[in-house]
C-alpha positions in Angstrom: -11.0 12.1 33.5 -7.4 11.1 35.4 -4.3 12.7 34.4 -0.7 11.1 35.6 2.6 11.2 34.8 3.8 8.4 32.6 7.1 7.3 31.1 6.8 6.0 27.6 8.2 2.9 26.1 7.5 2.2 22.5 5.3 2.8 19.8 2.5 1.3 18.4 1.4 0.9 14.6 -1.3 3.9 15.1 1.5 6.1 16.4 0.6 6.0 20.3 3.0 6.0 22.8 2.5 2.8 24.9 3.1 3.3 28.7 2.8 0.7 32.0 0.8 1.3 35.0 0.9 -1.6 37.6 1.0 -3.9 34.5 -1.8 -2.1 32.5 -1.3 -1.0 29.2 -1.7 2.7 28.5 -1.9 3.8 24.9 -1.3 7.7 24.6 -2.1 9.6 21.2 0.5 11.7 20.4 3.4 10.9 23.3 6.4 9.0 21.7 8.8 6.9 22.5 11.0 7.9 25.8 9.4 10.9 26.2 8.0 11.6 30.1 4.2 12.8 29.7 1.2 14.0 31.7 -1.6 11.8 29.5 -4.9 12.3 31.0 -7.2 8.6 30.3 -10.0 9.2 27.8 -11.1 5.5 27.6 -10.7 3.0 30.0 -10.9 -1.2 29.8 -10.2 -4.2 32.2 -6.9 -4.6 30.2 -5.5 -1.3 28.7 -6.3 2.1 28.4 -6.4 5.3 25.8 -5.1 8.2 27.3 -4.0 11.4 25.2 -1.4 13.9 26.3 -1.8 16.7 28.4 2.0 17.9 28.5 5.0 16.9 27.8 7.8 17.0 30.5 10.5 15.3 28.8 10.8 15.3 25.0 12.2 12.5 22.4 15.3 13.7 20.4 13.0 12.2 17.5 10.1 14.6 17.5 9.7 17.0 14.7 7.4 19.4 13.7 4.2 18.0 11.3 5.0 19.5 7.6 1.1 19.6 6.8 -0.9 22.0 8.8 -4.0 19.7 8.9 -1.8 16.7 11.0 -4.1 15.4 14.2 -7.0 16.3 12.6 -6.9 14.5 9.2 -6.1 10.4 9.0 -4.2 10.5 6.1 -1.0 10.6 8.3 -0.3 9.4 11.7 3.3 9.9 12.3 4.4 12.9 11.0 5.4 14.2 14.2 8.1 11.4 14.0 11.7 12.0 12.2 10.9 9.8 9.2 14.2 7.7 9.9 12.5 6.8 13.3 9.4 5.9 11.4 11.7 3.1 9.8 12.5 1.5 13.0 9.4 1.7 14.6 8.5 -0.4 11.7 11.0 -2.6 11.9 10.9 -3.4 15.0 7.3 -4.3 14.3 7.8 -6.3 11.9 10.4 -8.9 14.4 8.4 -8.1 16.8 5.1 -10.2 14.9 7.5 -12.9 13.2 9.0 -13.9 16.5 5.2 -13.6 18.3 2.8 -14.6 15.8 5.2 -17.3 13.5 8.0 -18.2 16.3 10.6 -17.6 13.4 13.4 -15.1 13.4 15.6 -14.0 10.2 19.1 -15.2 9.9 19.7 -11.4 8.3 17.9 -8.2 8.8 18.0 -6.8 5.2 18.3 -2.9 5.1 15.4 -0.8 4.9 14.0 0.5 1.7 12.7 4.2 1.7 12.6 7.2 -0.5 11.0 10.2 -0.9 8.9 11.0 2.0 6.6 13.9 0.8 5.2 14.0 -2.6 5.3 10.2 -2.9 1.4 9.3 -3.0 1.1 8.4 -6.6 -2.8 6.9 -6.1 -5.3 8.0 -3.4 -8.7 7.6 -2.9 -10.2 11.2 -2.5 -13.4 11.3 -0.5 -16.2 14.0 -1.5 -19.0 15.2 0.6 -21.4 17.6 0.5 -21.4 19.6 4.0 -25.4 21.3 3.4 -24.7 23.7 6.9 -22.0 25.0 5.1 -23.3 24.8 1.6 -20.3 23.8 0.6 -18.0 20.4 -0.5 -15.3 19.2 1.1 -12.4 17.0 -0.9 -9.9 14.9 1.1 -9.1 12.4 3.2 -11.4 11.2 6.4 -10.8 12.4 9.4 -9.0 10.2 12.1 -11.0 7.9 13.6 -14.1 9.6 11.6 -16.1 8.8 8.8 -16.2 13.2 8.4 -14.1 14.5 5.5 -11.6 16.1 6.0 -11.4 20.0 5.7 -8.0 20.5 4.1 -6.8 22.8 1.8 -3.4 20.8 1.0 -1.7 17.6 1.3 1.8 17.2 2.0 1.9 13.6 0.5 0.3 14.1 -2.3 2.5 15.3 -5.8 2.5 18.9 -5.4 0.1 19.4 -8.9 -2.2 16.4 -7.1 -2.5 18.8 -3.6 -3.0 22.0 -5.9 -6.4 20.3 -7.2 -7.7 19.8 -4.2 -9.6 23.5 -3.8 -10.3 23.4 -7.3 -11.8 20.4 -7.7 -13.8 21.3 -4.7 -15.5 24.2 -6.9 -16.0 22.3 -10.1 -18.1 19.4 -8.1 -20.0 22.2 -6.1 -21.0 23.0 -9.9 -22.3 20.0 -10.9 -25.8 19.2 -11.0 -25.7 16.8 -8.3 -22.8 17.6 -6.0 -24.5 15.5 -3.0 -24.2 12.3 -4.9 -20.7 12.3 -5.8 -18.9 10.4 -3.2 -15.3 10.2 -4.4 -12.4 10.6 -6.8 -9.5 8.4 -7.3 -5.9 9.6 -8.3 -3.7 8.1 -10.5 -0.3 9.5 -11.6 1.4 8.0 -14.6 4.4 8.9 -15.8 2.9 11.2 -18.3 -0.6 11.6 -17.1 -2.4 12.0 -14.4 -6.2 10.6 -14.1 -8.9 11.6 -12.1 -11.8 9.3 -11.5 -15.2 10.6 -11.1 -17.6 8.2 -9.2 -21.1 9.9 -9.9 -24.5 8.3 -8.5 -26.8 9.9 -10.9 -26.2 10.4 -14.9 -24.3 13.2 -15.7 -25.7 16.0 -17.9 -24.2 17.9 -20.9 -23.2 21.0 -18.8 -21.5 18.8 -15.9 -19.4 16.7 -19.1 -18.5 20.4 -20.5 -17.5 21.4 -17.1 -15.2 18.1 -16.6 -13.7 18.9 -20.3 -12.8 22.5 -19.1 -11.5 21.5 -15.6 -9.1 19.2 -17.6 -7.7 21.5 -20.4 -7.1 24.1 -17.3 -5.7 21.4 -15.2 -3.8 19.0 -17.6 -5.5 15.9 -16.2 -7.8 13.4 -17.6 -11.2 12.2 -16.8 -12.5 8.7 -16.0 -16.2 8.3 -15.3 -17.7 5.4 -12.9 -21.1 5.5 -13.0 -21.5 2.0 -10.8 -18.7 -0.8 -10.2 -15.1 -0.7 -11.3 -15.9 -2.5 -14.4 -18.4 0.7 -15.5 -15.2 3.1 -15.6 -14.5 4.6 -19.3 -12.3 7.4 -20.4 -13.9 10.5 -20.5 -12.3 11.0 -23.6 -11.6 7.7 -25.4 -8.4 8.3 -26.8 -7.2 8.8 -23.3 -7.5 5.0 -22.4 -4.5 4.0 -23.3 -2.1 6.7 -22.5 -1.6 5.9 -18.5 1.4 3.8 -17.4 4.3 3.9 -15.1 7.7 3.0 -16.1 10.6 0.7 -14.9 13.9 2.1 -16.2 16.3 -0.5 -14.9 14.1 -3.3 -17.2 13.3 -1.1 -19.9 9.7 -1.7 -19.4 6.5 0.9 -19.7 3.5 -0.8 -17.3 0.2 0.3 -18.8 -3.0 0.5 -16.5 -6.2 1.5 -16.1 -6.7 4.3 -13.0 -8.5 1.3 -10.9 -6.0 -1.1 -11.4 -3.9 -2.4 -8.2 -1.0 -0.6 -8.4 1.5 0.5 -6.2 1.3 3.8 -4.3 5.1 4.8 -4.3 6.4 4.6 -7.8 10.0 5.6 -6.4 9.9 2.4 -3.9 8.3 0.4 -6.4 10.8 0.7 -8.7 13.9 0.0 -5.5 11.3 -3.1 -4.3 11.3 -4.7 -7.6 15.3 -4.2 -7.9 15.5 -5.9 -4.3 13.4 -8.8 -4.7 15.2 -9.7 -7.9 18.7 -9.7 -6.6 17.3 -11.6 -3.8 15.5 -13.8 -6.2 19.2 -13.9 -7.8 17.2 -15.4 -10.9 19.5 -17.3 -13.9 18.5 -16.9 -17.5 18.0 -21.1 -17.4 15.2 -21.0 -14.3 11.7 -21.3 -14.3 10.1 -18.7 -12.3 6.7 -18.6 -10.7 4.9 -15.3 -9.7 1.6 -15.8 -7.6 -0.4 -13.0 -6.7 1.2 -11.1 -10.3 -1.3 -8.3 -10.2 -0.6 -6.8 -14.1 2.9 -8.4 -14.4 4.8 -5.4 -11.8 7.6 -8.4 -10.8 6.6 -10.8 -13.5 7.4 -8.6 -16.4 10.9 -7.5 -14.8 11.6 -11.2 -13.9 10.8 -12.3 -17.5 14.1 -9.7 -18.8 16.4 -12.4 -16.6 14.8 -15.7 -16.7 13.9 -18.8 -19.1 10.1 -18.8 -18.4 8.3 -16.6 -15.7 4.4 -18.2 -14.8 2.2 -15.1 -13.2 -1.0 -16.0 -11.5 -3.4 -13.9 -10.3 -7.3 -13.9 -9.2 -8.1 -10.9 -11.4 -9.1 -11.7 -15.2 -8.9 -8.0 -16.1 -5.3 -8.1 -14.8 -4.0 -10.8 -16.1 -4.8 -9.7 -19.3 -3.3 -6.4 -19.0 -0.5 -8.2 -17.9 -0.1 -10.4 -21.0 -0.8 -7.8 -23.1 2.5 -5.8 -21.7 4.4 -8.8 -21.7 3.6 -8.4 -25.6 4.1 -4.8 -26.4 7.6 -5.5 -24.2 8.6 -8.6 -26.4 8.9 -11.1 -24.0 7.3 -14.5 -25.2 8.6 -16.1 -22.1 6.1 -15.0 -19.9 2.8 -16.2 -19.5 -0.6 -15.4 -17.1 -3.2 -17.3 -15.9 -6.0 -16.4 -13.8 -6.5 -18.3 -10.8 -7.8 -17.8 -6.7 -5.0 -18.3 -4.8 -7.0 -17.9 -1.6 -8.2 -21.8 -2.4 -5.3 -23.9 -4.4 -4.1 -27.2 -3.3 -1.4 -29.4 -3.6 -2.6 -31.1 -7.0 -2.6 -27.9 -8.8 0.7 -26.6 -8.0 2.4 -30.0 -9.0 0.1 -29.5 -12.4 2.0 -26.4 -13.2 5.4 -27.8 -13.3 8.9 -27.1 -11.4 9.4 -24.2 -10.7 13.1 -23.0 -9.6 12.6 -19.5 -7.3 9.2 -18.5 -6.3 8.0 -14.6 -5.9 4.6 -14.2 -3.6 3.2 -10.6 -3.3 -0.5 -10.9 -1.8 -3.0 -9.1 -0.6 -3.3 -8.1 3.7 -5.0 -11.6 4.1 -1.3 -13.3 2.9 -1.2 -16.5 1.4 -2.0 -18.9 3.9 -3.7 -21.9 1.1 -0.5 -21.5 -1.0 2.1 -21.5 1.4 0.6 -25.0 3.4 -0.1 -26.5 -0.5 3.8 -25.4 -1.1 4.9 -27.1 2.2 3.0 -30.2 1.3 4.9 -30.9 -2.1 7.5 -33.6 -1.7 10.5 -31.7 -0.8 12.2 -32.3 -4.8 9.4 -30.3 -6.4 9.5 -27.1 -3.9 11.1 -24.1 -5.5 14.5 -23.8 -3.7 13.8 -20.0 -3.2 10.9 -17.9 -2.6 10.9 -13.8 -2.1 7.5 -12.9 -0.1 6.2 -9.2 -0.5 4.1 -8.4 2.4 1.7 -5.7 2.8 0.6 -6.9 6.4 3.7 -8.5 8.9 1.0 -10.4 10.9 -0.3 -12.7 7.8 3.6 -13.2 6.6 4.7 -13.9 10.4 1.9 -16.9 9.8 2.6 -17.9 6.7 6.6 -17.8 7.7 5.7 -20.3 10.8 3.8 -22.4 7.9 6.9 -22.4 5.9 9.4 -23.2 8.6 7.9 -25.6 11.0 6.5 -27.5 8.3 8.3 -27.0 5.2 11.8 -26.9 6.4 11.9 -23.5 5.0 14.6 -21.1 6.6 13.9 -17.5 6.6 17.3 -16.4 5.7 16.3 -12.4 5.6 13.9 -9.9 6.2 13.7 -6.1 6.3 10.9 -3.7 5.6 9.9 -1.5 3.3 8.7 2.2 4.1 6.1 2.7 1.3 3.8 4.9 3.0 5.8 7.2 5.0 3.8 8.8 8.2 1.6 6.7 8.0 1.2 2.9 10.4 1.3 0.9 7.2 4.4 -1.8 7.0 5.5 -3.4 4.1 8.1 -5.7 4.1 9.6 -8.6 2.1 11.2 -12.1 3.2 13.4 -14.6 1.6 13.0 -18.1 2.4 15.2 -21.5 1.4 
């Protein structure tokens, strides 16, 4: 193993330093930006290396100390020993940085970044649960970097304080059960009056592990879902419970009810400031037609429906789109309706079959919207919306669909800017506005 002294450049999206030796790229785990190391290689390849630091001879201004005492060793985070408003930029910058190389498009304006709270903010998480036999004992948490090992933590800093308080607890109640070693996992989800905990549990449960669940929750002031197989198995532990978790938009005067496996977003705080952007941005008038592909359970369709004449939401998930018309109904808004539809494979023909539509909202999935975006660019130029707001979840698949849009639909990208929904971590959200 080599050790050198190397200065470093930038950052990547798994927070390593990237360095340049005779034109090979060195990645460093845990060196930042500017900062002069000793990184000492730990993998090496024809094109690049992974190196990891050693010492550190001249520090960035923009290191900070890790709040959580389990950074470096759990994956949940990978950049908390970057000042949060440096996390922005990094992000930023990434997210030029793949428009310009992956679509050849650059925005006209460089909308402000959105952030919020940075600790506490985790509002859903997928907890991982495993049953260590050497130890005779279960661990509850996230994996470890670069691992498919659980976690030892005791607390999470990104995690709502009451969340991070369960995690010992619930820790003791599955070693109780009588199957702890086939329980692989409970998901979180924080409503604005709940919070729900879903148990996934391989083998049937038995009347002492239900009583022990209904304890747990009195103590705790949580709920219990059970999911005995796929998402569509998961039921209310108690079955007046499944109707009582939601989140809230205040601005719209709208409640969002969900079930704990829904898609929903993990940052209710930058949920609520995204959905405010992308409708000024939208700048919707109460006599458009507004079409919202990719709707999930109505998050910008329902808040579009308060300002314009008809909103259209489509979305590949049945179960959604029916929560999503059923909230449009509790809310009063006849203007909106859903339909359920794969987006991954629509053409031309069908989009001209749903009508004109004046703005256009597109939030998909990491794979992006590559069939709708070339159908869109093959409408005759009368019958494309005149504005669309894209909310991306991965810059690489809107950097293609942007180059789809511009070079040939005459789109412009007029703005872009990201959004820092999952603070410490590499994740980059974003959202574009194209004319």
């Amino acid at each position: 193993m080599s050790s050198e002294v190397l200065e470093v450049e930038s950052l990547d999206l798994e927070a390593r330093g990237i360095a340049r030796r005779e034109g090979k790229v060195v990645f460093i785990e845990g060196a930042l930006p500017f900062e002069r190391v000793t990184a000492a290689t730990i993998r090496s390849k024809p094109s690049y290396e992974i190196a990891r630091v050693d010492q550190i001879h001249r520090q960035s201004s923009s290191r900070v100390t890790p709040k959580c005492e389990h950074f470096g060793m759990c994956g949940g985070c990978v950049m908390q020993h970057l000042d949060a408003a440096a996390q922005v930029a990094v992000k930023q910058r990434a997210l030029e940085d793949c428009l310009m190389r992956i679509g050849s498009v650059r925005p006209d304006r460089i909308l402000p970044p959105l952030y919020g709270p940075t600790w506490g903010y985790r509002f859903r998480a997928r907890l991982a649960v495993r049953w260590v036999a050497k130890k005779n004992t279960i661990l509850v948490g996230f994996h470890e970097r670069k691992s498919s090992f659980v976690a030892d933590i005791k607390s999470c800093q990104v995690l709502p304080p009451h969340v991070s308080a369960l995690l010992m607890p619930l820790r003791q109640l599955v070693q109780n059960l009588s199957t702890p070693d086939r329980i692989p996992q409970i998901e979180v989800a924080v409503g604005d009056r709940v919070t729900a905990l879903v148990l996934r549990h391989m083998l049937p449960l038995t009347d002492s592990d239900v009583a022990s669940l209904h304890q747990f929750a009195d103590r705790h002031g949580i709920q219990w879902w059970l999911q005995s197989k796929g998402p569509d198995t998961v039921r209310a532990l108690v079955p007046e419970h499944e109707q009582e978790l939601a989140y809230t938009l205040p601005e719209f005067g709208l409640r969002m009810p969900y079930r704990p496996t829904d898609f929903t977003q993990v940052n209710h705080h930058i949920n609520r400031a995204l959905i405010s952007r992308a409708l000024k941005l939208l700048d919707v008038h109460s006599d458009e037609r507004v079409a919202d592909m990719f709707c999930g359970l109505g998050n910008f369709s329902l808040p579009i429906a308060t300002q314009a004449r008809e909103v259209v939401g489509i979305e590949g998930s049945a179960s959604l789109t029916e929560r999503a018309q059923q909230a449009a109904k509790q809310s009063g808004l006849s203007n909106a309706t859903f339909e359920t539809l794969n987006l991954f494979e629509v053409d031309q023909s069908w989009l001209l079959g749903l009508g004109y539509f004046d703005k256009m909202l597109i939030d998909p999935p990491r794979e992006g919207a590559q069939a709708l975006c070339e159908s869109l660019v093959e409408l005759p130029a009368h019958a494309r919306p005149k504005r669309i707001v894209y909310v991306s979840c991965n810059p690489s698949t809107l950097a293609r669909d942007a180059a789809i849009m511009h070079a040939k639909g005459g789109y412009k990208l007029v703005a872009a800017g990201v959004v820092n929904m999952f603070p410490h971590t590499g994740h980059v959200e974003s959202i574009a506005v194209f004319e």
